[in-house]
DRENPA-3360 file (N, C-alpha, C; in nm, 2 decimals, always signed):
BEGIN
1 = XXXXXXXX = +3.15/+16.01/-3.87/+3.26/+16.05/-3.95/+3.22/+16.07/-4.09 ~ +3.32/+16.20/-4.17/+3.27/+16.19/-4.29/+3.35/+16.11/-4.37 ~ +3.32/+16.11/-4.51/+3.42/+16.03/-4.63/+3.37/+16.10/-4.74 ~ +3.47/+16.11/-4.80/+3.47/+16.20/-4.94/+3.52/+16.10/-5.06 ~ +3.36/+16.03/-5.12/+3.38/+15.94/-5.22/+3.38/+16.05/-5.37 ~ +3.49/+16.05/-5.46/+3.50/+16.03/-5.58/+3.49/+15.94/-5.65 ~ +3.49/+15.83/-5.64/+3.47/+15.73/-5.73/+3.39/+15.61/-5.66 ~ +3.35/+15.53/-5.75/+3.24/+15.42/-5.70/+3.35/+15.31/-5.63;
9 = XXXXXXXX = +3.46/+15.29/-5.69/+3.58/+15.23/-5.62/+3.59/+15.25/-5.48 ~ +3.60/+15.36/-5.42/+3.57/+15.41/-5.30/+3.46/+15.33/-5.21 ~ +3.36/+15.26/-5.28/+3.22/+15.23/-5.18/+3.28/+15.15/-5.15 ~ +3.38/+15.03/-5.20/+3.38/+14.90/-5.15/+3.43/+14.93/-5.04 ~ +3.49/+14.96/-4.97/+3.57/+14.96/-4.83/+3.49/+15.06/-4.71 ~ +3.44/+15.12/-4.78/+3.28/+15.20/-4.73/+3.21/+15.11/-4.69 ~ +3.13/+15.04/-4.75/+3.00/+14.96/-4.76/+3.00/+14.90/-4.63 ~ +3.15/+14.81/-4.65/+3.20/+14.71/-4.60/+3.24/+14.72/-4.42;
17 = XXXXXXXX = +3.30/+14.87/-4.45/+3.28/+14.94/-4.29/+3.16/+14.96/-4.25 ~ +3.11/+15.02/-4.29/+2.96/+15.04/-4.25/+2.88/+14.94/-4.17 ~ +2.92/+14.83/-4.27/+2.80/+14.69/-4.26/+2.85/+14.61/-4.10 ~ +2.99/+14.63/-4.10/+3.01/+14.55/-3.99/+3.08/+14.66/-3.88 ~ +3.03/+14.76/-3.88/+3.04/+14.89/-3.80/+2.95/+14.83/-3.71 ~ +2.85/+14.84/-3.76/+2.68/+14.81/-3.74/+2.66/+14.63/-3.68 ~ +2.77/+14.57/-3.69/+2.75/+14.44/-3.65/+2.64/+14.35/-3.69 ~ +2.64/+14.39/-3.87/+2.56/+14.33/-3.94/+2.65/+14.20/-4.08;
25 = XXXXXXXX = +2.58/+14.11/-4.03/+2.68/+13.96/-4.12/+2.60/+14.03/-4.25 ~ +2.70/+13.97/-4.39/+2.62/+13.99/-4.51/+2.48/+13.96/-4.55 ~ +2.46/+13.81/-4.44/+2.34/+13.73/-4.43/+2.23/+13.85/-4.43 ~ +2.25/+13.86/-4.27/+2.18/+13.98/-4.20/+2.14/+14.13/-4.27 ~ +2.23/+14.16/-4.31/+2.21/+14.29/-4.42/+2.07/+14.22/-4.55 ~ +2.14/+14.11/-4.56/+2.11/+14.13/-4.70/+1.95/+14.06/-4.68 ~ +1.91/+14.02/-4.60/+1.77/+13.93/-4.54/+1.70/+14.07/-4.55 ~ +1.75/+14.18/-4.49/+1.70/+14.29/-4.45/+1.65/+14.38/-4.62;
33 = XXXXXXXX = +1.75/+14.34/-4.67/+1.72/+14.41/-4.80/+1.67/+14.35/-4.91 ~ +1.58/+14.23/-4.87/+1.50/+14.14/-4.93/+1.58/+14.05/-5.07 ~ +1.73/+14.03/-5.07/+1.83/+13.98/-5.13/+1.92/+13.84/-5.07 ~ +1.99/+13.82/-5.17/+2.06/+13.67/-5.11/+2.19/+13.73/-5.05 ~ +2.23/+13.67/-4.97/+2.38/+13.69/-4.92/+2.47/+13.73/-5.04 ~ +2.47/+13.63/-5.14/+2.51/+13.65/-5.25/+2.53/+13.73/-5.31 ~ +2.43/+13.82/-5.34/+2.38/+13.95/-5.45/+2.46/+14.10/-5.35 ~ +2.44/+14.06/-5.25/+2.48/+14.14/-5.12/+2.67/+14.13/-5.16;
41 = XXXXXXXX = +2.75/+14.05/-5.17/+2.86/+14.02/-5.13/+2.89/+14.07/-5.31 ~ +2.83/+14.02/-5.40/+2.88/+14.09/-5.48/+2.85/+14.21/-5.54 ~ +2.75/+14.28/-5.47/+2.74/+14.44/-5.50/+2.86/+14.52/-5.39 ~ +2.92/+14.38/-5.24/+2.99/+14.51/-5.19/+3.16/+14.49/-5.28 ~ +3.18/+14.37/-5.36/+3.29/+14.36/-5.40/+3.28/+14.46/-5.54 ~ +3.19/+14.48/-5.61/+3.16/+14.56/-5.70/+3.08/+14.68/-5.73 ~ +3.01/+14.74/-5.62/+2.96/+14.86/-5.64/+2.89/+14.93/-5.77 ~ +2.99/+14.93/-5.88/+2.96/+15.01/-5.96/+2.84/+14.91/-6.04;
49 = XXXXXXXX = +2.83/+14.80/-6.02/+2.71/+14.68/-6.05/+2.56/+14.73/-6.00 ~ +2.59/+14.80/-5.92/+2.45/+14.82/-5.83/+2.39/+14.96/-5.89 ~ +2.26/+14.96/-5.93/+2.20/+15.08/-5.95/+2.22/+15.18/-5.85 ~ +2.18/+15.34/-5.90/+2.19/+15.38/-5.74/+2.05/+15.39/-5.66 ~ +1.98/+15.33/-5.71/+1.90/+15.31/-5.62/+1.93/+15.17/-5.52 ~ +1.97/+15.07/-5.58/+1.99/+14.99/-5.46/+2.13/+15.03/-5.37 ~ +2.22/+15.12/-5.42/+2.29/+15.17/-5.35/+2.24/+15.28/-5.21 ~ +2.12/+15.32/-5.32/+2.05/+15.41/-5.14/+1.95/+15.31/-5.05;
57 = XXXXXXXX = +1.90/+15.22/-5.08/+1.83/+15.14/-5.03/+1.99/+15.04/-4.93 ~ +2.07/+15.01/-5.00/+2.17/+14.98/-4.91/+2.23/+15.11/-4.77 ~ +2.27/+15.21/-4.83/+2.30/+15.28/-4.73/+2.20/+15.31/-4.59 ~ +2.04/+15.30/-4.64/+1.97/+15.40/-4.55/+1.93/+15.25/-4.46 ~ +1.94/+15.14/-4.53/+1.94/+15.02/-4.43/+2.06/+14.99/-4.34 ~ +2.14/+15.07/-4.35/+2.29/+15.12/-4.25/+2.33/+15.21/-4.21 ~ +2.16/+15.25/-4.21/+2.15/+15.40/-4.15/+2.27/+15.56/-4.19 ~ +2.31/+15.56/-4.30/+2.40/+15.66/-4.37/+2.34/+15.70/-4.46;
65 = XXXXXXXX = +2.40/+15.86/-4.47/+2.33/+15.92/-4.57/+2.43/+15.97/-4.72 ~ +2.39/+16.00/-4.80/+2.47/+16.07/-4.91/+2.48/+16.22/-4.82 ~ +2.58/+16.33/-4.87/+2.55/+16.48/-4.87/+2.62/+16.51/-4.99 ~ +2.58/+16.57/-5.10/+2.60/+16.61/-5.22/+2.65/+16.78/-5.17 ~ +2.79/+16.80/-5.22/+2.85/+16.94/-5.12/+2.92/+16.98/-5.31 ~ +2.90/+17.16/-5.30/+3.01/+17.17/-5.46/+3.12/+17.19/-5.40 ~ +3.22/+17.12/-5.47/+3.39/+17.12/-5.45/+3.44/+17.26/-5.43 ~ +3.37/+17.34/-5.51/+3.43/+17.48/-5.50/+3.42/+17.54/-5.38;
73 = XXXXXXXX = +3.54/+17.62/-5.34/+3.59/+17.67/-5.17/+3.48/+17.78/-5.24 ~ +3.43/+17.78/-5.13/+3.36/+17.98/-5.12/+3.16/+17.95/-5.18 ~ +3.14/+17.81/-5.22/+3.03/+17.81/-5.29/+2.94/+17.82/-5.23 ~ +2.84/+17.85/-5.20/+2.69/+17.92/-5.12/+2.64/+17.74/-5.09 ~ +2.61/+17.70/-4.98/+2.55/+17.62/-4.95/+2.41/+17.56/-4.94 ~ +2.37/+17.48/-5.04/+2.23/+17.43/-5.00/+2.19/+17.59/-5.14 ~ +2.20/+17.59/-5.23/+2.20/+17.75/-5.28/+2.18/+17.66/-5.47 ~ +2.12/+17.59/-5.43/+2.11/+17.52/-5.61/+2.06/+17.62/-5.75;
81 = XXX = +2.00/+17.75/-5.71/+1.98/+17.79/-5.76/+2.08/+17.92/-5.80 ~ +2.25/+17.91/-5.77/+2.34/+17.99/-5.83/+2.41/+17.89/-5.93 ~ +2.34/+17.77/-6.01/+2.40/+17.66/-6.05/+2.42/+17.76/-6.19;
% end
């Protein structure tokens, strides 16, 4: 399924599906991402706390990807060079 985040507010309820989509405890995630349960529980209640790099190191350890799409109807796909 997709999801169409605007804002970093959006991750929290993301994350959080994600994590236990996957039938992963905070523990378990976060052993995985060489962090404390802790650090884990409050990057998913705060998001905007987390660099984005530990935000992609969190997702790609929950196996999700970003896709970066332009908003505009009609815009050439994958086409970075009509920027």
């Amino acid at each position: 399924m997709d999801y169409t985040v605007r804002t970093v507010g959006q991750l929290e309820p993301l994350l959080k599906g994600f994590r236990k989509a996957k039938k992963y405890s905070q523990a378990n995630l976060a052993h995985r991402l060489g962090i404390t349960q802790q650090a884990l529980s409050a990057l998913e209640r705060d998001p905007e706390s987390a660099s984005f790099s530990r935000l992609l190191q969190i997702l790609a350890a929950l196996d999700v990807e970003i896709l970066l799409r332009d908003r505009k109807s009609g815009a050439d796909e994958g086409q970075p060079g009509h920027w």
